[in-house]
Every structure is written in C-alpha cells, then in structure tokens.
C-alpha positions as CSV (number, residue, x, y, z in Angstrom):
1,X,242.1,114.3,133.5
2,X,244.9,114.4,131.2
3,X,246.7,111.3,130.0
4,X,250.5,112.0,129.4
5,X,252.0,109.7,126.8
6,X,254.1,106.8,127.9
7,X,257.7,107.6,128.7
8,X,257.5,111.2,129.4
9,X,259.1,111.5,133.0
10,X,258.2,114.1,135.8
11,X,260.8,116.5,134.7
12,X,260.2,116.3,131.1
13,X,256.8,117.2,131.7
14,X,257.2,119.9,134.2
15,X,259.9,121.7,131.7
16,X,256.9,121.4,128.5
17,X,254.3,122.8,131.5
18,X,255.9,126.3,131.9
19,X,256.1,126.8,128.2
20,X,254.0,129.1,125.8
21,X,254.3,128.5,122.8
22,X,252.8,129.7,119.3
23,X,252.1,127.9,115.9
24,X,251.5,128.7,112.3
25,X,248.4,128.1,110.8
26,X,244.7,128.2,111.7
27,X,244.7,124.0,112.8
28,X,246.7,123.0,115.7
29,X,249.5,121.4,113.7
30,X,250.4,117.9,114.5
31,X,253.8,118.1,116.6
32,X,251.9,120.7,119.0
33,X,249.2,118.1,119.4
34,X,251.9,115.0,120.3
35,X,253.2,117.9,122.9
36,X,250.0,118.3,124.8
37,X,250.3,114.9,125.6
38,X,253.7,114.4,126.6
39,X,253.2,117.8,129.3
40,X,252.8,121.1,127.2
41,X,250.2,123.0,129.1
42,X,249.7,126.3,126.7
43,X,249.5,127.4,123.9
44,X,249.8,131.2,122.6
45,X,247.6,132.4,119.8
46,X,248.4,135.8,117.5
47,X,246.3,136.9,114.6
48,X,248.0,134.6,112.3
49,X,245.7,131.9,113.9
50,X,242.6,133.5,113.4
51,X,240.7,133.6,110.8
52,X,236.8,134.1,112.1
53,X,235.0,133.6,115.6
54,X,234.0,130.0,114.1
55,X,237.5,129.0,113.0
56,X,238.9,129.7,116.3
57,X,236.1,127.9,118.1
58,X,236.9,124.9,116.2
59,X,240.6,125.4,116.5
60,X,240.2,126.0,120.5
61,X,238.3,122.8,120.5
62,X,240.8,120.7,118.5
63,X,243.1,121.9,121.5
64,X,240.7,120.7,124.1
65,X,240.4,117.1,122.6
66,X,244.1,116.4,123.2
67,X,243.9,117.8,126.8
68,X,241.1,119.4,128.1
69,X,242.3,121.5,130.5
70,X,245.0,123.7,128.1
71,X,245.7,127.0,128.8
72,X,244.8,129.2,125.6
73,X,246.9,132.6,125.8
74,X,245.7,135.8,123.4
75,X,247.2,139.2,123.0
76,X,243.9,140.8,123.1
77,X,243.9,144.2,124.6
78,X,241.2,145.5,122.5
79,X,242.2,149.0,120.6
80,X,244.9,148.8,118.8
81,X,246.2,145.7,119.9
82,X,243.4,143.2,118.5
83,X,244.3,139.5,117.2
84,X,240.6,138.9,117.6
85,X,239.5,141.4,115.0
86,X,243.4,141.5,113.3
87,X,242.1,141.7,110.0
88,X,239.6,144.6,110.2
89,X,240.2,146.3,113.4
90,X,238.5,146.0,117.2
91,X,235.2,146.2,118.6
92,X,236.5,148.0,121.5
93,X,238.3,151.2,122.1
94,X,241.7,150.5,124.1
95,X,242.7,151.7,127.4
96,X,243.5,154.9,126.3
97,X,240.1,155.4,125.3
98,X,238.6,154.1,128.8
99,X,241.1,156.1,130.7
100,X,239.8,159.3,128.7
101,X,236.6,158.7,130.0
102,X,237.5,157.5,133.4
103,X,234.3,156.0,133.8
104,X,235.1,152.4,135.6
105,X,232.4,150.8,135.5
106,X,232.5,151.2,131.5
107,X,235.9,149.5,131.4
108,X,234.8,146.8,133.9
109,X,231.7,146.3,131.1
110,X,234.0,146.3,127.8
111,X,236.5,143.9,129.6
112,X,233.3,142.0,130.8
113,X,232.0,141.7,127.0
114,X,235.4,141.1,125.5
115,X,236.0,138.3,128.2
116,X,233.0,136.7,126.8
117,X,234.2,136.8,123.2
118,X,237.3,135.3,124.0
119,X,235.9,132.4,126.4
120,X,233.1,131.6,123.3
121,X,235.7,130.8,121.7
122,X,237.2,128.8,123.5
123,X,240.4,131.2,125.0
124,X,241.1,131.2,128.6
125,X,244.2,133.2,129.1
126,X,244.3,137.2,127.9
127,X,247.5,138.7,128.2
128,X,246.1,141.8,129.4
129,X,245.8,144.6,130.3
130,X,248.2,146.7,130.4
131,X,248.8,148.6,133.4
132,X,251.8,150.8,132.3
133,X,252.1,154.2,133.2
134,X,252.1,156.2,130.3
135,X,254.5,159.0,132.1
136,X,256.9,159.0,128.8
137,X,254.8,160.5,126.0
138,X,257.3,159.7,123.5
139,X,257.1,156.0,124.2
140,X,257.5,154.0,121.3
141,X,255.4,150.7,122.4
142,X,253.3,151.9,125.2
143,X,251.0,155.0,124.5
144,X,247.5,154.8,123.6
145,X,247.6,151.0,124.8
146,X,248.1,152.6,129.0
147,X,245.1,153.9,130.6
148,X,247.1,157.5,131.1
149,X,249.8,159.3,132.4
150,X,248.5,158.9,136.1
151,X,249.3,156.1,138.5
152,X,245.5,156.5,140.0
153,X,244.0,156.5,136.8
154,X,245.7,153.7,135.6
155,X,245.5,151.7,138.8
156,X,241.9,151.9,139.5
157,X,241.3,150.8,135.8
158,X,243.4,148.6,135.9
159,X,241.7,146.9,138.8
160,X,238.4,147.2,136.9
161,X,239.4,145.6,134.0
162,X,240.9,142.8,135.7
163,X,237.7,142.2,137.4
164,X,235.8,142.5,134.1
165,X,237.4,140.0,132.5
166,X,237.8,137.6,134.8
167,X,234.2,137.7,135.5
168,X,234.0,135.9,132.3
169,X,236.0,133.4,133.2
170,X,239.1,134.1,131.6
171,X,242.0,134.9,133.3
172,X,243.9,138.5,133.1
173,X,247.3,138.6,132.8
174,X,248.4,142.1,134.0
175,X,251.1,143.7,132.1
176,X,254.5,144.4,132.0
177,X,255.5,144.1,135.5
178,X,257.4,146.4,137.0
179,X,256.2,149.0,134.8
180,X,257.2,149.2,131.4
181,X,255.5,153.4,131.0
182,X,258.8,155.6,131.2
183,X,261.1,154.3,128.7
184,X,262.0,155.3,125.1
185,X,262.9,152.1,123.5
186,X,261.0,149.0,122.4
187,X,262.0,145.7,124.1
188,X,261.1,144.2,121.2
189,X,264.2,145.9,119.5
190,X,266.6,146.2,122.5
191,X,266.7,146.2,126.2
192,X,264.9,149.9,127.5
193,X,266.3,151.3,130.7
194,X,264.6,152.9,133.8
195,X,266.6,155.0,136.0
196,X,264.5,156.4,138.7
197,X,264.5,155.9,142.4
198,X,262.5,153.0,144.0
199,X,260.2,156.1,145.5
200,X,259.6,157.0,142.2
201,X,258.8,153.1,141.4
202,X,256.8,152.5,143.8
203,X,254.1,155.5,144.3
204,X,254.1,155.7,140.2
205,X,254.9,152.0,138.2
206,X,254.0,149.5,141.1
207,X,250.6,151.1,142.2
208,X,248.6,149.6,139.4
209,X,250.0,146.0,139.9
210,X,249.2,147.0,143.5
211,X,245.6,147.2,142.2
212,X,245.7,144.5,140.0
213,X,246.7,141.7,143.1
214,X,244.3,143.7,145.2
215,X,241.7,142.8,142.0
216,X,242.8,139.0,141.9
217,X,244.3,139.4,139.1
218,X,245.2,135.3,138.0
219,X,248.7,136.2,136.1
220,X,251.3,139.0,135.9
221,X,253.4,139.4,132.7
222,X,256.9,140.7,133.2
223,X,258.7,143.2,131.2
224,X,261.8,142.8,129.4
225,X,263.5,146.2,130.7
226,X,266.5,147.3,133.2
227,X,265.8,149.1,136.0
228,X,269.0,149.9,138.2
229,X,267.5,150.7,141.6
230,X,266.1,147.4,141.9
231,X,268.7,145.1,139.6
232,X,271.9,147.1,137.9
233,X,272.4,144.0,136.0
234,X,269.8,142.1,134.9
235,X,266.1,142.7,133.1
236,X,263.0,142.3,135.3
237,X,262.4,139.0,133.9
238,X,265.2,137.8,135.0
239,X,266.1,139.1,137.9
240,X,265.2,137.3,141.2
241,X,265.1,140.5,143.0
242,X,262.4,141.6,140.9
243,X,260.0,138.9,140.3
244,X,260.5,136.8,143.9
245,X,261.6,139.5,146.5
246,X,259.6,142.5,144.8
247,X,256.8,140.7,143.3
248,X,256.4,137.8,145.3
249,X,258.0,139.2,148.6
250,X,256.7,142.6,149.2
251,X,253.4,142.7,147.0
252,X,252.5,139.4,148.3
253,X,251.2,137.9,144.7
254,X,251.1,134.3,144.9
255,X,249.6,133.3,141.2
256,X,251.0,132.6,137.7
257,X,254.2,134.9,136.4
258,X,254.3,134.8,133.1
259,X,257.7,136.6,130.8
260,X,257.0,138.7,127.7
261,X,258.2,137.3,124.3
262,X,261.4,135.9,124.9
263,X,262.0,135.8,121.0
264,X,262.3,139.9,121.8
265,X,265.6,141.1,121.1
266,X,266.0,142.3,124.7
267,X,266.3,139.0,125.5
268,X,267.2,136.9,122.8
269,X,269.5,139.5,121.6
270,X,271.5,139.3,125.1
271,X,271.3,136.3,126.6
272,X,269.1,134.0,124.1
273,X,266.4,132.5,124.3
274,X,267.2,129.1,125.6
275,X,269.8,130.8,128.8
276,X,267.3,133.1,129.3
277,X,264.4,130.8,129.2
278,X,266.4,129.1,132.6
279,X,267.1,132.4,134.0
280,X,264.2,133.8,134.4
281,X,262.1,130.5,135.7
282,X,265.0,130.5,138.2
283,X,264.4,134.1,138.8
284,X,260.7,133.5,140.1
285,X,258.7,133.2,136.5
286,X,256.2,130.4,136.1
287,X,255.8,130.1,132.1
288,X,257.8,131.1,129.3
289,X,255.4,133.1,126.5
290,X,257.7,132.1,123.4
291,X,256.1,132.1,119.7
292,X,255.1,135.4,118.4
293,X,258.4,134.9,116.0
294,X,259.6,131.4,116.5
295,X,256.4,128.7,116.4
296,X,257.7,125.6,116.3
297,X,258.5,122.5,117.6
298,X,262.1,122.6,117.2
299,X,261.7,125.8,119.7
300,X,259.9,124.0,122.1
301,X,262.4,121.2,121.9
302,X,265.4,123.1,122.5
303,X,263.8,125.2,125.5
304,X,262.7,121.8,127.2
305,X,265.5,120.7,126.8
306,X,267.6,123.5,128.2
307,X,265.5,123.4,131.3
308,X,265.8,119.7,131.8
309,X,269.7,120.5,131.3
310,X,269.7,122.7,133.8
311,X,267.9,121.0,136.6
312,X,270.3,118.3,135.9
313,X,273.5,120.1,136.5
314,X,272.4,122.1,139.2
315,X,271.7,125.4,137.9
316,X,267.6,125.3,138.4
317,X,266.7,124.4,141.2
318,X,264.4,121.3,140.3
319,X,261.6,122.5,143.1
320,X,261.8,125.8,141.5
321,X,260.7,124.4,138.0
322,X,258.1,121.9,139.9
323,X,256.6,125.0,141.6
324,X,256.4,126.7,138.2
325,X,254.8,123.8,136.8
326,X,252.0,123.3,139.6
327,X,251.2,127.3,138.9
328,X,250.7,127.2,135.4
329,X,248.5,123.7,136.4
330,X,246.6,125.8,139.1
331,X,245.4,128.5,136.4
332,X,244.3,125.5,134.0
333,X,242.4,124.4,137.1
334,X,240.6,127.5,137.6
335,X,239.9,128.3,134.0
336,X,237.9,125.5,133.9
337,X,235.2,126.3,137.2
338,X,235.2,129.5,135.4
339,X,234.1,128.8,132.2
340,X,231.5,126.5,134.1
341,X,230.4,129.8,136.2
342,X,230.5,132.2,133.7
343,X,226.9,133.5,132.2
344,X,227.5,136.8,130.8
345,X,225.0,138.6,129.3
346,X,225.6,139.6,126.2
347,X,226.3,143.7,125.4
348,X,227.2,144.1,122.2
349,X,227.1,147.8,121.6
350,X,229.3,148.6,125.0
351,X,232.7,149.2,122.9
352,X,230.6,152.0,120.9
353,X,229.1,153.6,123.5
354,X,232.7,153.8,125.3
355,X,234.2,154.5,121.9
356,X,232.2,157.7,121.4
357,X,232.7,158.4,125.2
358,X,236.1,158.7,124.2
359,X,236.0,161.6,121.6
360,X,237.5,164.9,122.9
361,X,236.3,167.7,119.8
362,X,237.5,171.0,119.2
363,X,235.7,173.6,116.8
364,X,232.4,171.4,117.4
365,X,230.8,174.8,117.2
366,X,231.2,176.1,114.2
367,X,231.4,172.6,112.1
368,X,229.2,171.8,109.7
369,X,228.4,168.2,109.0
370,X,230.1,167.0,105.3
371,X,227.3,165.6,102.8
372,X,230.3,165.4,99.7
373,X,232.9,163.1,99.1
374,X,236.2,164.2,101.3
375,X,239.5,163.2,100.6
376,X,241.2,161.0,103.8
377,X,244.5,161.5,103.3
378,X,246.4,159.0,106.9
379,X,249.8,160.0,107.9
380,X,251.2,156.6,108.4
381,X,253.7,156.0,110.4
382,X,256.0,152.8,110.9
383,X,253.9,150.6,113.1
384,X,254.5,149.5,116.5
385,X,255.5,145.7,116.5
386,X,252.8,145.1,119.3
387,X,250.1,146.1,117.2
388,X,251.3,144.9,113.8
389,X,251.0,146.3,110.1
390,X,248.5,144.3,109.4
391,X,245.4,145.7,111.2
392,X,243.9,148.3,109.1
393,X,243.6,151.9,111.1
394,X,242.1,155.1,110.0
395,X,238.6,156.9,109.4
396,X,238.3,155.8,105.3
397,X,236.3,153.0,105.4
398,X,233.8,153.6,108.1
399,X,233.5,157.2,106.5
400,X,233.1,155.5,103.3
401,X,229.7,153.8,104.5
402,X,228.1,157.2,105.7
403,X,229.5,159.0,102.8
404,X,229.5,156.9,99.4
405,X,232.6,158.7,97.1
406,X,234.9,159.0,99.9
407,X,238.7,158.0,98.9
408,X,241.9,157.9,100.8
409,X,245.6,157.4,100.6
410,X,248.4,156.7,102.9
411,X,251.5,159.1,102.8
412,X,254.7,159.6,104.8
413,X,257.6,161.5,104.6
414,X,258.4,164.9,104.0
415,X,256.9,165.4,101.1
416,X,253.6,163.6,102.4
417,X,251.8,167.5,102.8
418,X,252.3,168.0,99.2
419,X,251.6,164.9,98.2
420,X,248.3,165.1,100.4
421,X,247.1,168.2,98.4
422,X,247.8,167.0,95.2
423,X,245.7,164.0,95.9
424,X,243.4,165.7,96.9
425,X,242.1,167.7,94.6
426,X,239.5,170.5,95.6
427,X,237.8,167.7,97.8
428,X,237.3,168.6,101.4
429,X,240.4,167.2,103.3
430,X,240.4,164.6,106.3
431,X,244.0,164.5,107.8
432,X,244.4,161.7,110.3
433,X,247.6,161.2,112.3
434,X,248.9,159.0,115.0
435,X,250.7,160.3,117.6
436,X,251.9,163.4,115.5
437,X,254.4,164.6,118.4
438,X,255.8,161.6,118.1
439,X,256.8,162.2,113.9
440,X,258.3,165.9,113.5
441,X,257.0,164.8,109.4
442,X,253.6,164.6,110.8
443,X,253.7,168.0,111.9
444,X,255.1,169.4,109.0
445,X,252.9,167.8,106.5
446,X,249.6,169.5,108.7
447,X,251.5,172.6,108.5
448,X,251.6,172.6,104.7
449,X,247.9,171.0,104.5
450,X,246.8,173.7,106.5
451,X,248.1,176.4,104.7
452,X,246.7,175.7,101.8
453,X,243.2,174.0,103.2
454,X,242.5,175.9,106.5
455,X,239.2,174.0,106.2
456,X,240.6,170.8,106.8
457,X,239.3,168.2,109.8
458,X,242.2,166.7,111.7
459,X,241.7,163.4,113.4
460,X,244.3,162.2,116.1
461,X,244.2,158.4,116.9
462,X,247.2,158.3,118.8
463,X,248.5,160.5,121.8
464,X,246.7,163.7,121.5
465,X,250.2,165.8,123.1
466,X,250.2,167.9,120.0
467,X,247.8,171.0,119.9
468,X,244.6,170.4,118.2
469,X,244.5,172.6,114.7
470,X,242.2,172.3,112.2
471,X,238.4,173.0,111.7
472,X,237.6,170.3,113.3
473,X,240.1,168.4,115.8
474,X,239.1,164.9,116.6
475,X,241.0,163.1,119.1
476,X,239.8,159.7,119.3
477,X,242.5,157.9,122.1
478,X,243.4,155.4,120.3
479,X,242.9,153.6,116.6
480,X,240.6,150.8,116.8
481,X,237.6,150.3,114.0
482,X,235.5,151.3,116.7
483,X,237.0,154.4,117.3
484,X,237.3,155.3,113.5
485,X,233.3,154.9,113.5
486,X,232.2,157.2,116.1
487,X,235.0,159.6,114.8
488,X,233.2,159.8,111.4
489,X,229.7,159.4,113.0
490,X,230.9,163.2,114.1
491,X,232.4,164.3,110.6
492,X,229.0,162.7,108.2
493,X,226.5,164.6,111.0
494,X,225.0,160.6,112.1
C-alpha cells in the first residue's frame, strides 16, 4: 500500500497518476522520488537511464522503495529500437525480422525472453509492439520496426507478441493506435496525415489492434497523426471520436490508453504540451507518456497543474480524469500478480536463432566464404529519432571478431561511392545500407562501388524494396547487433 504524503488532495493525486514522465541520469533523482509520494504512478525510462542490467535493477528498485507498486514504462521493441542494449545494439531481431519469418510461435518466444529481461530488472510496462502496417515503404519512422506490409501478418504477430510478453508479466503496450503504417512524415517532426476511407482503415490499420484486444493486450499507445475520415480536425490522440467511440466504443477495449510523446512536435508544436496534455485525457486517454525530451520536474509541475486547472473550470470532466487515474492504478495492480506468477524459463539464444531465420541471401551459390580482411564501408543515413544515433548498427564489429583485420568507415553523400573505394583499397568490399530506396545517394554510391568492385557483398538492414545486386545480397530485416552477427556468420563461412 502506498502512503501519499500529507496534503496532497484527491485531485492533485489523480492529475500526477495519469502522468509519464522521464528523468536524467541513471538514480531516480530526488524531486521524482517526493512525486511518487504525493500521486505520480509512472515513470518512463529511455537509454539515457541505462547503463547495465545491474544498474537498472538497482535503479528499478530505488523506484519501488518509494511506492511499490510504480508503473516502469520502456521503449523496448527489440531491433532497432533497443534502450535495453542502447549502447551496443539488441539481442533480438525486430519485427521486421519475425514478420520475415512468419513463424509465430518464434515471435511469441523472443517477446517471451525479452519480457523476462525487462521484468528482471525490474520494468513492468513495454511500450510495445508495434502493430503498424507497413503499407508506405517510404515511411520515415515506421519500417523495419512493423511486422510487414500485410494486415494479417502483422495482426497475427501482433497478437503473439502481446501474449509473449505478457506472459512474463509485463504489460504490452500496443502501438500507435489507429495505425500509424501509411504516412510519409515523422510525428516526431510534424503532424502526418491519413487520407483513406474508413473501409480502408478498418480491414488494413485497425485489424492488428483488433488482434491485440483479442490477445489482452493491458495498454494501447495512440498515435500523434490526422486522419480525416474519422476526425478532419484533430490527431488521434486527441480526438474523442477516436480514442472513446472508435477505440473504446466499437473495439470494445476497456484497459489503459496511453499517448505517444507529447514533447513530439505534432503535438507540442500545435497545441502544446500542457493544452494538449488536457485534451487528449478528455478525449478518452488514460496517461500522458511525456519525457523523452523534457524530464523534469518543472514538466510535471506544469502538466499537473494544467489538469487540476482544467477540472476546476470545467473543461475536464473531473470523473473523466478519476477514471483515468483508477486505469493507470488497475495496470499497477496487475503488474504486480504478474511479476509474482511469472517463471519464465530462461532462452537465451532465441533472438539468434530468429535472427538468422531472418536472412533472405542471393548469390549464396556461387559465394565463397572471406578468410582476409574486407573493407566495411556503411552508407549511413540520418537516423530515425525513434531509434536514436546513438545505438551502433552495422556488420564491422561482429565481422571484426570472426575476421581479425577487418576495418570500416561510415560515408554519406554523393561522393560516399568514391570515397568508399578510395578507402578501400584493394580489400574485398562489404557495402551495407539501410533502406537504400529510401536515399537515391544510397543507390548511387552502389552503382559506383559496383562498377569498379563487381565482387562486392551488399548487406541491406533496412527495407529490402531495392533489388538485391551484388555478389552476395544480404538482407537481414532490420539492424539489430543480432542481426549484424548472423549476417557476418554468412560472409566469414561460421
């Protein structure tokens, strides 16, 4: 039971329940510590919290010691989208990858063993997976983090990850409701825009959330995107339309709504943070997921406070932000019987074996395994704000261990071909790219490696939409460490 400290009233505390907010450091600093007890129910961790399994445990429990029953939130989708492994890459390919394979009893086993991870540690509350529709190749946030360009492909996985996790204890947060799949903008750069008909909507972006409540998934994330034929003026997270008649009304889910960032410029850039903190609870969400930018406690301050505004003067419904409350309070609830039922088995090779799964090869045949040195030269494009620029990617240092000499270098541009060669030398030339339709420079610089080095191995850790060239075409579906390994088990003959 958690003591709240003196002088903290109902309303206070509900309006600190429904938020999620981040922190710097790897300690819980002290003002997030005084918020747990006065109400604050979660907190959200990125990769700037995490420094080792051990760190976290500690930190996790540090958390627990103020209030034992605190929700702790993680962007962990495995792939490329790791805060566990931020500094040197996942243990487990991403969807992508599983969806390649389409083998769901292997995704209900990696989400099964990365559930475990997380609840050793102490984390409770994944926000994951994504069950986007990847029907826009040239999607600048989605790709390799969907399970595919098909609504059964990704709905049944979908549904098998959710139960994997969960049967870990830790709850799934299924993401980005209504479908975040077919746009070509980031939300966390502006507002994207979906303009198809709800027929479209509802056979193509809603069946995997379909799947997911069918699943139990314990929370759905929303998405920060505009889509006409269901709300010509607001974004899904703040549209009542969406999130209580669509969500709540004709799917029938009845747990925790959580929004996507609202530091993300689709938001915050339009309405704020603080009015759209209030909108979207009145809309129908049940927790605010604020922190990945701003992760402090004048943030939390100034959101609690706008809610406790609004109550006051009659914009928010107060049983709206009670209801909200007891939701987010619910999930704590369950967290807790689940980490007491939990005893997983440990399975520490699954992400491999899925990982190598995974591999789709071309000119296998006539490949001979390298026993020299290569050159790795990684077409590197900007990175996508939901992975980060700080997780490493590429083949060069898990080809390095098989094949001592190995060197690399990063290039971009349109001179990156040239520069490639030049680097190069006369050593034997691994060219890796990420989503190459994606970066007409990509292509180019291929072109002019290939030209001069017909002998060169390509590797494709993003999409693989562009046509596989080379002497050997890798596509591994997606850029995790993981991936990287059983990509250069192939290249060193292991």
């Amino acid at each position: 039971m958690t003591t709240f400290a003196s002088g903290t009233d109902t309303l206070t505390r509900d309006a600190l329940t429904v938020l999620q907010p981040g922190f710097t450091g790897t300690t819980a600093p002290d003002w997030l510590l005084r918020r747990l007890g006065e109400g604050l129910a979660s907190v959200g961790l990125f990769g700037r919290n995490i420094a080792s399994p051990e760190q976290l445990t500690a930190l996790t429990a540090q958390l627990r010691a103020e209030r034992g029953d605190v929700l702790v939130a993680i962007d962990e989708e495995g792939g490329d989208v790791t805060r566990l492994e931020v500094r040197t890459g996942s243990s487990f390919p991403g969807n992508h990858a599983l969806g390649a394979v389409d083998d769901v009893e292997l995704t209900r086993e990696v989400a099964a063993e990365l559930g475990r991870r997380l609840a050793a540690c102490g984390v409770n509350l994944n926000w994951a997976p994504s069950a986007d529709v990847n029907s826009n190749p040239s999607n600048p946030v989605i790709g390799v983090r969907s399970f595919g360009a098909s609504s059964k492909l990704v709905a049944r996985h979908t549904a098998a990850y959710v139960t994997g996790l969960q049967s870990a204890g830790v709850a799934a947060c299924t993401k980005h409701f209504p479908g975040h799949g077919d746009t070509a903008v980031d939300s966390h750069h502006a507002l994207p825009r979906i303009d198809v008909d709800t027929s479209v909507l509802g056979s193509r972006e809603l069946s995997p959330f379909r799947a997911a409540i069918a699943a139990g998934t314990r929370a759905v994330m929303t998405a920060h995107i505009l889509v006409p034929a269901l709300d010509p003026d607001r974004p899904a997270t703040l549209s009542g339309q969406v999130l209580t008649d669509l969500l709540r009304g004709e799917l029938g889910y009845t747990g925790l709504i959580v929004t996507d960032g609202m530091e993300m410029q689709a938001i915050s850039g339009t309405y704020g943070i603080e009015r759209g903190s209030v909108l979207a609870i009145a809309a129908g969400a049940d927790a605010i997921c604020v922190g990945g930018g701003l992760a402090d406690d004048e943030t939390v301050r100034r959101l609690r406070d706008a809610l406790v505004s609004a109550v006051r003067s009659g914009e928010l419904p107060e049983e709206r932000l009670a209801e909200a409350a007891e939701r987010v309070r619910t999930l704590a609830h369950w967290t807790v019987a689940g980490a007491a039922d939990a005893q997983l088995p440990a399975d520490e090779e699954v992400g491999l074996r899925a990982a190598r799964r995974a591999l789709r090869i071309t000119g296998a045949e006539g490949f001979t395994p390298l026993t020299t040195a290569p050159y790795v030269a990684a077409f590197t494009p900007v990175a996508n704000v939901a992975v980060g620029d700080e997780t490493p990617w590429g083949v060069a240092a898990e080809l390095a261990r098989l094949i001592p000499g190995t060197e690399t270098g990063s290039f971009a541009g349109e001179d990156a071909g040239l520069a490639t060669l030049a680097a190069a030398g006369p050593r034997r030339v691994v060219a890796v790219v990420r989503d190459e339709h994606r970066h007409p420079w990509m292509g180019a610089a291929l072109d002019t490696v290939l030209r001069t080095r017909p002998d060169t191995i390509v590797i494709e850790m993003g999409l693989p939409q562009a046509p596989a060239r080379g002497a050997l075409h890798i596509a591994t579906h997606g850029a995790a460490r993981v991936c990287a390994r059983a990509a250069a088990e192939i290249i060193a003959g292991e």
